[in-house]
N, C-alpha and C positions, 0 to 999 in steps of 0.2 A: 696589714699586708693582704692583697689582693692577689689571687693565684690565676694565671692568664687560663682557661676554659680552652686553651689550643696547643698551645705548649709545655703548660703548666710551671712557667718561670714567674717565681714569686716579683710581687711587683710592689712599691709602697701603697701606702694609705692616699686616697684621693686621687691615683692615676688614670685617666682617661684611656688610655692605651699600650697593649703589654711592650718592654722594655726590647722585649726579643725578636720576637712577629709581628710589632705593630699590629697586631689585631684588638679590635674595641673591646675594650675591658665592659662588663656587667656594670651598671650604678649598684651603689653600696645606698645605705641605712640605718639609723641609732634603732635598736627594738626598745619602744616605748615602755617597756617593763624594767629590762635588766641594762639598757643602752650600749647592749653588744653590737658591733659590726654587721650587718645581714646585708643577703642581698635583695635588693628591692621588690622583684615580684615573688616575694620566699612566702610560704602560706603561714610557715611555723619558724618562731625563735630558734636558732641549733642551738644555742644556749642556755635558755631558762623553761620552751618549749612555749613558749605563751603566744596563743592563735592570734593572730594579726586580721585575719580577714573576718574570723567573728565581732571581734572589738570594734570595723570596720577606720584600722589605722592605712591611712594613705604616706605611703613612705616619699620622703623628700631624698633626695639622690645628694650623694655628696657633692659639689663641686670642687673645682682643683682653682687653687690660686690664681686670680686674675696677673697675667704675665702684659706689662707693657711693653709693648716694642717701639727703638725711637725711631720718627721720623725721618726718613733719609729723602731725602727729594733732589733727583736728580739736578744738575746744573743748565740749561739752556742759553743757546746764546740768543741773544737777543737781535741783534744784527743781522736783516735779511739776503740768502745768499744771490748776488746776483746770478742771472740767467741770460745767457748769451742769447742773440736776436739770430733767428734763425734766417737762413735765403733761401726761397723755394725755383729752381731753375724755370726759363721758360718753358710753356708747353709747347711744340710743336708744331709746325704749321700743318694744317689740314687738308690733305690731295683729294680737291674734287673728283668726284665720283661720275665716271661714266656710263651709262648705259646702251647697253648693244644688244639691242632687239633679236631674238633667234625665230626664225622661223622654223614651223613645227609641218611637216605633214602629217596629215591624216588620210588612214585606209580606209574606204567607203566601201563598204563588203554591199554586193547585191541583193535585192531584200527576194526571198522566192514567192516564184509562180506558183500563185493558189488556185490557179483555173489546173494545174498538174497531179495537183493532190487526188490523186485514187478516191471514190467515194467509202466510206463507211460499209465492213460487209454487212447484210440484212440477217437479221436476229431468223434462224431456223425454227428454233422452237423455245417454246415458257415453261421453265422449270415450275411446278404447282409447288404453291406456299404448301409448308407443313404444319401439322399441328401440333400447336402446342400443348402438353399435358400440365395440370395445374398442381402442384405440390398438398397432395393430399397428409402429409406427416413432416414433423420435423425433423425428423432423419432423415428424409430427401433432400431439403434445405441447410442441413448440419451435418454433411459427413462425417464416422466416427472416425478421429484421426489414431492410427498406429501409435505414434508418439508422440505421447501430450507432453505437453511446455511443465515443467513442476513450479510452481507457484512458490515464492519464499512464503518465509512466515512474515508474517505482523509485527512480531517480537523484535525491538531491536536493539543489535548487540549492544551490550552493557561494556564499558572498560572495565579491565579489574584492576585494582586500586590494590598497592604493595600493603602487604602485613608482614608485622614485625613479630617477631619469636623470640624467647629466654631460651636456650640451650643450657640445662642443668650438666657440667663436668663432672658431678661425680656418678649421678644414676643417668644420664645419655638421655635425660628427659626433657620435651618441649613444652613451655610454658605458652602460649600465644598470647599476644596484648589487646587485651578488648578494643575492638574500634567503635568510633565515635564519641571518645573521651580525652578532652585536653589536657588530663592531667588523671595519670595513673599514677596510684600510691602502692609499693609495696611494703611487706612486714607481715606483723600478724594480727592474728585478730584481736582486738580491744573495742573500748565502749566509746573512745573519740570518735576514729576515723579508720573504719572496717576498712581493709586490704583490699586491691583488685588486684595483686596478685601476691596470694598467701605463699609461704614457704614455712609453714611450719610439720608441714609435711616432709619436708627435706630431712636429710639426714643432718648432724651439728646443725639445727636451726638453731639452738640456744644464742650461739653469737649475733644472732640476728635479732634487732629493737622491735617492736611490734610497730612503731613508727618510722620508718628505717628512708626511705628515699624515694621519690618523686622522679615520674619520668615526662615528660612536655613534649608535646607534639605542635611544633608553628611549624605550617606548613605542608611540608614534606620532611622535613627535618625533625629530629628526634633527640630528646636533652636530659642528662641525668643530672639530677642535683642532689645530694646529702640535704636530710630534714633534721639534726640533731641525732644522731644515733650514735649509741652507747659504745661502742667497737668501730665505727668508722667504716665509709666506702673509698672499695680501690676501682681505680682504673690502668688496666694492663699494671699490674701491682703497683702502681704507685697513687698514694692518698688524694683523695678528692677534696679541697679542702669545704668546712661547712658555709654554705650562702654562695657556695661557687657552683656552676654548672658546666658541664662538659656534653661535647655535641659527641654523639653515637656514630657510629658506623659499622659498615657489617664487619663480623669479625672481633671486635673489643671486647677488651675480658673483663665481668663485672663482677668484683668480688664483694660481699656479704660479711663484713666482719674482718677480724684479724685470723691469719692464719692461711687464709687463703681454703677452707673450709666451706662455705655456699660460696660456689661458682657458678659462673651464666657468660654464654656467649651472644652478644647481639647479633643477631640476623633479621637480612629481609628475604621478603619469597614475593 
């Protein structure tokens, strides 16, 4: 049984697609140790616990039933349809074209008498050249200006890139998710596969597996998967099941165990 990661409607063994939302179901996996069901990119067996990607097992996806569909091929006639001949009317006869000369006048303006023109009145006096002073400083050549231009900086603006938050329900405490890791594990600490995000500081962490569940980052998108733990993850209280993964959003409530005992709200900032 394959549980759809969107709606969470159980779906058979081998189905491509949930029954409910049509949304693509995960490929599935025999785990080479105990030949449980797992899901393909799963790092750990949820059932025997046995590391799949130390052993360097490449999981084959199950497929689903080769389904034939019969041949229907439509019927064609063969018989071509005839096409009426068309009549295109005569064109019209063509009214030679007259031409009727317009006569234009033109106004022939006087050109003026240049023996009338006034002479030029005679220059009185010469204003004496000045002299010019040579810029002895560069503050004569650089005025200080009142208000200077402010220069940006150098530095150019960065995007900031969303971080994702654990919201503890019972102590009102924020966990932040390390970035630049595609796969956060939490639980507690052990000698496999140290935690990136411990809870055994939490209050009731006992119900929490020291190997407890894996969070994936493609993308932008953000995916929880149960790794084999002993009590089980909920999503918005209902079971997650193991090899299945469910895509995050802000707000969804991620419970730690049975009971509802380590709570987390997912958020982005």
């Amino acid at each position: 049984m394959i549980v759809c990661p969107n709606c969470n409607h159980p779906n058979p063994d081998g189905a491509v697609q949930c029954e409910a939302c049509y949304t693509p179901l995960p490929a599935t996996s025999a785990c080479p140790n105990c030949g449980a069901n797992i899901q393909s990119d799963a790092s750990f067996c949820g059932q025997c616990g046995f590391n799949l990607r130390a052993a360097g097992f490449t999981s084959t996806p199950v497929e689903a039933d080769n389904v034939s569909l019969p041949d229907v091929a439509p019927a064609i006639a063969e018989t071509p349809a005839s096409v009426p001949e068309l009549s295109f009317p005569d064109p019209p006869a063509q009214q030679p074209l007259i031409f009727v000369p317009s006569v234009l006048a033109e106004k022939i303006e006087p050109r003026p008498d240049l023996s009338a023109t006034p002479p030029p009145a005679a220059v009185s006096s010469v204003e004496p050249l000045r002299s010019i002073e040579p810029f002895n400083s560069v503050e004569q050549a650089a005025p200080a200006d009142d208000n200077p231009i402010a220069v940006p900086s150098e530095t150019s603006t960065q995007l900031q890139k969303q971080t994702a938050k654990l919201l503890h329900v019972q102590t009102n405490t924020t966990a932040e998710l390390p970035q630049g890791l595609a796969v956060i594990h939490i639980g507690k600490p052990n000698d496999r596969i140290p935690p990136d995000v411990d809870v055994s500081g939490f209050p009731n962490s006992e119900v929490v597996s020291r190997i407890h569940a894996d969070i994936r980052l493609e993308g932008d998108s953000y995916y929880i998967e149960d790794v084999g733990s002993s009590n089980g993850t909920y999503i918005n209280n209902l079971p997650l099941a193991m090899g299945n993964r469910h895509r995050l959003r802000p707000g969804d409530r991620i419970g730690l165990g049975k009971g509802d005992k380590v709570t987390f709200l997912f958020q982005l900032s």
